[in-house]
N, C-alpha and C positions, 0 to 999 in steps of 0.2 A: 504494500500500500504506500502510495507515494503524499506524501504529506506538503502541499506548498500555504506558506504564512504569508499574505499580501498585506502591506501597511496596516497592523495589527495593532491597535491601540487600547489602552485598558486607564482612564481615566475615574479615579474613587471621590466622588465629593467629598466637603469637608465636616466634619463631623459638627463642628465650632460655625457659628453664623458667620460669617467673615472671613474666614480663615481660608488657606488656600486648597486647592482640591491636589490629590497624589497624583501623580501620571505615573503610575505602575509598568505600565508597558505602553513605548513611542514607536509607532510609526515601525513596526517591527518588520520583516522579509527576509524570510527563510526556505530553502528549497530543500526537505530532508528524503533523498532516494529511497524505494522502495529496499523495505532488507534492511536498512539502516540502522546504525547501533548512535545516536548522536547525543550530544552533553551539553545540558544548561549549563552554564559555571559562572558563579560569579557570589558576591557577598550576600551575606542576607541585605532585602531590602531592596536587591535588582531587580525584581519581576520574574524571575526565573517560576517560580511555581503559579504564579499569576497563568504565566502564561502556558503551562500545563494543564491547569486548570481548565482555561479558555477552549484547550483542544480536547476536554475530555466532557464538556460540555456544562461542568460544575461551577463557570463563569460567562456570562456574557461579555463579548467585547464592545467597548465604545463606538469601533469603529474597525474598518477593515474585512478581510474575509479567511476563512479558511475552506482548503480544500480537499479532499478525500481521494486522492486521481483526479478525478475530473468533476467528483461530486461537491457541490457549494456544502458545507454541513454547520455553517455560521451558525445559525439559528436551529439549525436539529436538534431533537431532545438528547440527554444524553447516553439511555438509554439503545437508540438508535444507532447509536455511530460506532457498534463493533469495537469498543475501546475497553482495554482492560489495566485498573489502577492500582498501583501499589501505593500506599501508604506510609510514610516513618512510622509510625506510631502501629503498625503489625493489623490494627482492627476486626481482631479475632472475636469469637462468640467465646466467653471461658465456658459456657455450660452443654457448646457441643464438642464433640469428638474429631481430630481433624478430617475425617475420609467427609464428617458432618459440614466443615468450614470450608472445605473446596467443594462442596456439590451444592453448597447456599446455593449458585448464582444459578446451579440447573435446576432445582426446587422452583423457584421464581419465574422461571423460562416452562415452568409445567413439560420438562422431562421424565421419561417413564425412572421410577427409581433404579431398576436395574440397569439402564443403561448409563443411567447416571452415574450409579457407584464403578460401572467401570470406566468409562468416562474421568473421573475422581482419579481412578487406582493410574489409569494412565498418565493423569498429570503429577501424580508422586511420586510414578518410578522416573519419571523425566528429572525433577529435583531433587533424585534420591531421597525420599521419606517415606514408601511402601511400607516399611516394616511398623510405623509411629501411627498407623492408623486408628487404631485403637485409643490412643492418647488424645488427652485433654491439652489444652493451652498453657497451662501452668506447671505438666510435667517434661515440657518441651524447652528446652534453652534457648538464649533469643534466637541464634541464626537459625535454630529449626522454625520457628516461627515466624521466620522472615520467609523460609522456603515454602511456608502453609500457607502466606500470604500472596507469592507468589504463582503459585500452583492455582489457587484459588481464580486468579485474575487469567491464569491461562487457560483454566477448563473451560471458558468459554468457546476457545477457539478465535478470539479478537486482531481484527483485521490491526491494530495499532496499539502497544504495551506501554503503558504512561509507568514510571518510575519516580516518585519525591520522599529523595533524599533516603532511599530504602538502609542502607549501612550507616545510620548516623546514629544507631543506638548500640550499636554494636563493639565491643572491645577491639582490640587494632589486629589483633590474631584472627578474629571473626568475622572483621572486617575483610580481610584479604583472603582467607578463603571465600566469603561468599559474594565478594565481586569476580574471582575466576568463576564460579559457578553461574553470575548472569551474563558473563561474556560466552559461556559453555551453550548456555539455555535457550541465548538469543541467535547460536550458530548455528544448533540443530534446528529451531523451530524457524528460525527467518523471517521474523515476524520483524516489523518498521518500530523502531523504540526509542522513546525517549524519557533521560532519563537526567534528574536532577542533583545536582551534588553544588555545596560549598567547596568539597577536598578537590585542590588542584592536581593531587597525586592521585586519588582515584580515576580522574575523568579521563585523563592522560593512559592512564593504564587499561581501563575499559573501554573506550569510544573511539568510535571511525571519525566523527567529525568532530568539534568540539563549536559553541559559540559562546564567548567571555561578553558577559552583563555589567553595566553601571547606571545605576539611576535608570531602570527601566531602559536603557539606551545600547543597541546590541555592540561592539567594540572590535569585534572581530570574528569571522569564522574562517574555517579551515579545520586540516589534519592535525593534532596535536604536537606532532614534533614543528609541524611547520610553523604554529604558531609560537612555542617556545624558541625554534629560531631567528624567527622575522616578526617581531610583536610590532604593532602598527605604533603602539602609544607607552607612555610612560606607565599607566596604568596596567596594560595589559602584561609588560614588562616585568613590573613589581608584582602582579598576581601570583605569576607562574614560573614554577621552582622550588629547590629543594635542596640546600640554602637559598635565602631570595636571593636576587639581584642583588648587587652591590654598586649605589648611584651616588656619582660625585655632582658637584659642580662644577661647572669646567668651562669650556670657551674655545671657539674655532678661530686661530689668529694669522694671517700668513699663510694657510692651506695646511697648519699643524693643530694638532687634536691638544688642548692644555689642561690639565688635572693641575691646579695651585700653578708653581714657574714652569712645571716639567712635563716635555712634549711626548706625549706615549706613541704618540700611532705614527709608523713608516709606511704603511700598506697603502698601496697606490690607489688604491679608486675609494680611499677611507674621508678625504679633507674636499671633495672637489666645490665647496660653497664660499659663500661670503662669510665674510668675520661675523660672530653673531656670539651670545650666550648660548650656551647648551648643559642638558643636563648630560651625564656621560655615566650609561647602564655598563660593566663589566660581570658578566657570570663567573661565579665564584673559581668554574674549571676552565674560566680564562685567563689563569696566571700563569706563567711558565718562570720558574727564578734563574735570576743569572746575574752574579756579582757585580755586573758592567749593565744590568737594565734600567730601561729607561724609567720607571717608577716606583717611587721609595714608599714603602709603609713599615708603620709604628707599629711593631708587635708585643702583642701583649700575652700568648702564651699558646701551646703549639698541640693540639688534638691529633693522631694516629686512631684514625677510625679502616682498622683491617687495611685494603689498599691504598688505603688514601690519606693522604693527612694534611688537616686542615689547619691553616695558619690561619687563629684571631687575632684581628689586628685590629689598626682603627685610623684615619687621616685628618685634616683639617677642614677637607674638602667633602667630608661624605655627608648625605644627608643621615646617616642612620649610625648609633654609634659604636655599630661592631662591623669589622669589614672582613670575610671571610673569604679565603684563600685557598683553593681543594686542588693540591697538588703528589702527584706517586710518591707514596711512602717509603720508598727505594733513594728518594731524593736526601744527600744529607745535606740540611741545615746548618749553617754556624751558629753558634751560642750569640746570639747577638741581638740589640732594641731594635734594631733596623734592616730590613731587606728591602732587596733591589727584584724589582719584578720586569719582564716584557708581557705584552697583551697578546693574545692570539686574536688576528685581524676581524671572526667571523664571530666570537664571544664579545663584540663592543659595540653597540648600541651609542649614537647620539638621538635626544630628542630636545625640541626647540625648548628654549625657557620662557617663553613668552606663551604657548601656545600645547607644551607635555607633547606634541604631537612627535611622531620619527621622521629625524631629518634622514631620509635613506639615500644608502650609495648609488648608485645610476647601477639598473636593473642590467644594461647590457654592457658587456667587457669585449672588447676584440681585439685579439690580435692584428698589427698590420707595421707601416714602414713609412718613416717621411723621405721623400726623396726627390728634390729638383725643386722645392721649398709647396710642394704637394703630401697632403695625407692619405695615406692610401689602406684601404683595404681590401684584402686580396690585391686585384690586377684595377678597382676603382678607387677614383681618384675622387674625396668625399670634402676636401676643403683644404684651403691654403693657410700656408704658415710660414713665417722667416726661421725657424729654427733649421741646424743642421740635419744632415743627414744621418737616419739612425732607426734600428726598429726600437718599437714602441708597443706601446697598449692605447688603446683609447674606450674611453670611457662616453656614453652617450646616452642622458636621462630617458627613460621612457616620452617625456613630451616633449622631445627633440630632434623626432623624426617629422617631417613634411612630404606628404602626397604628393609625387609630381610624375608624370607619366613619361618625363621625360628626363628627370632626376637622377643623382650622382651616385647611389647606392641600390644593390637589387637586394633584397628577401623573400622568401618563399614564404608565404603567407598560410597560415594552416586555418585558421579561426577569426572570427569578425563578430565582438562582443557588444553592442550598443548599448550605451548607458546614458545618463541627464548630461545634454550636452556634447560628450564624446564618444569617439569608438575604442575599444582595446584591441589591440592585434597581435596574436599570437602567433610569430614566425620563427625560420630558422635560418643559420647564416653557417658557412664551413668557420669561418675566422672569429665565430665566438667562441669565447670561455666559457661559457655555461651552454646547457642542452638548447636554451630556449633565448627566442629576443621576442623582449614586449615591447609593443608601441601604443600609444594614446596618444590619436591626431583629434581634430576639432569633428564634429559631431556633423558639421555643414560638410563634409568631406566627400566626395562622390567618388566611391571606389567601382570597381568592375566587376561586375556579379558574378564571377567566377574566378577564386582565388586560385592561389599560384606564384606566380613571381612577378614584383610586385619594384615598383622605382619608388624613392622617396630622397629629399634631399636632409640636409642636418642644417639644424640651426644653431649658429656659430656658440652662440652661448650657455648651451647644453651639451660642450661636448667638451671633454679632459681629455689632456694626452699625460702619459707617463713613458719613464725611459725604461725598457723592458729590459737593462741588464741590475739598474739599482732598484727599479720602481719606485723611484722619485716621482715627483709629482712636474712637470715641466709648466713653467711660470705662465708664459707667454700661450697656452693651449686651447685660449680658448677666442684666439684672434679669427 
């Protein structure tokens, strides 16, 4: 069952005469694939179960739709909508027996009882509890109780498995086994689920997609590792992890990344913007130590956790006042208040200070050569420059490609994304660095309805060059 959320809003009036009304869930839009395992995530107070609720039909929304495939089911009761709910809180009968608590929902549906009880027994042996049928609620520990409650919502057979916050009462032991158990549940049965958590580590561990909540306001979706690699915002940055983040204050000055005086980042396609404030996200397994690195922290005492061992430290610059360091236990340390660390280029996150947003590196890298005061990539020649002659890299933001049909760069065009305003274009080039080049040209753009290979030209000021033996950042690059 294919589940799509179109501008989904859940505004609560205010309780208080005057006072202002909650907007629980804004303007929401989500497309969850049929089969799907995906994950609310975000703090109490985001909308995340708001808007669980809204699809399980136990909320009306303000505004917006939801859709079933292709069925509208906004306003269907919620009975109707083949949806089956787990609960935190388990909402077992204590005074029936469990085979009695999973056939509740076929009693109700006026199934014959024997087809029911096996019906029952089939959704027990699914969450292994066949043997507990016999038992009452209160002879049962919580995670069997959690699998009573689960069993319960599957004997229906439900086109869409709603999940809030099911492992939140559970010990941490109990926890981790009965989240491999609804990763197990939802691989057999295939059913479209969604499912609610606060834990960043759980959601991460269980779900195909993930989408991180603030203020009712959805922040990002994606695959989980993707999102803890590439977090759009500061926010979503500091959510996800385990040590969090570790965010300084810092400053982009000269095309150098600045923590307090001391310049961390040499990675070429790391500085290519304007001098501006920035906050500056480092993951704690983005330290590498090295007596001569480029940035110093004040340690304050040294944890060996099995492989790994973590230096607590602390800077002048951090916003938070323990800075954690997760580097191979194998590494020795000198007895000393102060180490010298390097960054690993793909663990460092800038986002603006003005704005928490992520100032990101230019999506696409290419290899190429300046030669005859011409930049080139491959055998095309994509913009002029007085620098010498030298291979290089160059770097070119997603919104600094330009349509032209007769244009200095070819890509082979795979996908044409329309969104407010613009288009996204997913191509490929032999001379990129990455698998993939994105483009976002203007939305007025009139492309050729059958993709392929495709000319665009570059706009001078969305494009970096770096020298490919030091990957220096070259001054002059973006003449």
């Amino acid at each position: 069952m294919r589940i799509s959320i179109q501008h989904l809003t859940k505004i609560f009036p205010s309780r208080n005469r005057g006072g202002k009304a909650v907007h629980a869930v804004e303007d929401m839009n989500i497309e969850i694939p049929s089969g799907g395992l995906v994950g609310l995530l975000g703090p109490s107070g985001c909308g995340k179960s708001t808007t669980l609720f809204m699809l399980s039909g136990l909320e009306s929304p303000s505004s917006g739709k939801i859709l079933f495939d292709d069925q509208d089911v906004t306003t269907l009761a919620a009975e109707k909508r083949g949806v089956g709910l787990v609960f935190q809180n388990y909402a077992l009968y204590p005074h029936m027996t469990v085979q009695q608590n999973i056939r509740f929902p076929l009693d109700n549906m006026r199934i014959k009882k024997e087809e029911g009880n096996a019906r029952a027994l089939d959704a027990a042996r699914l969450v292994q509890i066949e043997d507990l049928m016999a038992r009452k609620p209160s002879e049962l520990s919580g995670g069997q109780q959690q699998r009573v409650a689960i069993a319960r919502a599957l004997v229906k057979m439900p086109n869409v498995l709603l999940l809030d916050e099911p492992l939140s009462n559970l010990d941490a032991r109990l926890r981790l086994q009965t989240r491999e158990e609804i990763k197990r549940i939802q691989r057999t049965t295939g059913i479209t689920t969604v499912f609610v958590t606060h834990d960043q580590e759980e959601a991460m561990s269980i779900c195909d997609t993930m989408v991180v909540m603030k203020l009712g306001i959805v922040q990002q979706v994606g695959a989980p590792q993707d999102i803890y690699d590439d977090p759009n915002n500061l926010f979503v940055a500091n959510f996800l992890g385990t040590p969090p983040i570790n965010i300084f204050k810092g400053k982009i000055a000269g095309g150098k990344v600045y923590i307090g005086e001391e310049a961390i980042g040499e990675a070429p396609w790391e500085t290519p913007y304007d001098d501006q404030d920035v906050f500056v996200g480092i993951r704690p397994e983005g330290f590498i130590y090295d007596a001569n690195g480029a940035f110093t922290l004040n340690v304050d005492h040294i944890e060996v956790m099995g492989r790994d061992k973590s230096v607590v430290a602390s800077h002048e610059c951090s916003t938070k006042p323990i800075v954690r360091s997760i580097i191979d236990s194998d590494i020795v340390l000198p007895a000393s208040n102060q180490l010298k660390f390097n960054v690993k280029p793909n663990k460092l996150f800038l986002f603006s200070a003005a704005t928490e947003e992520r100032v990101k590196y230019p999506a696409n890298v290419f290899k190429g050569k300046i030669e005859g005061g011409k930049i080139y990539i491959g055998e095309e020649a994509v913009a002029d420059t007085q620098l010498e002659d030298r291979e290089v890299y160059i770097g070119i933001c997603p919104d600094g490609f330009v349509y032209d049909e007769n244009g200095a760069l070819t890509l082979q065009v795979n996908s044409i994304e329309e969104g407010e305003g613009s288009k996204t274009l997913a191509a490929a080039h032999t001379n990129s660095e990455k698998p993939g080049v994105k483009c976002i040209i203007g939305g007025a753009a009139e492309l050729p309805a059958e993709l392929g290979a495709l000319k665009f030209n570059i706009k001078p000021n969305k494009l970096s060059l770096y020298d490919a033996e030091t990957r220096e950042r070259l001054s002059n690059g973006r003449e």
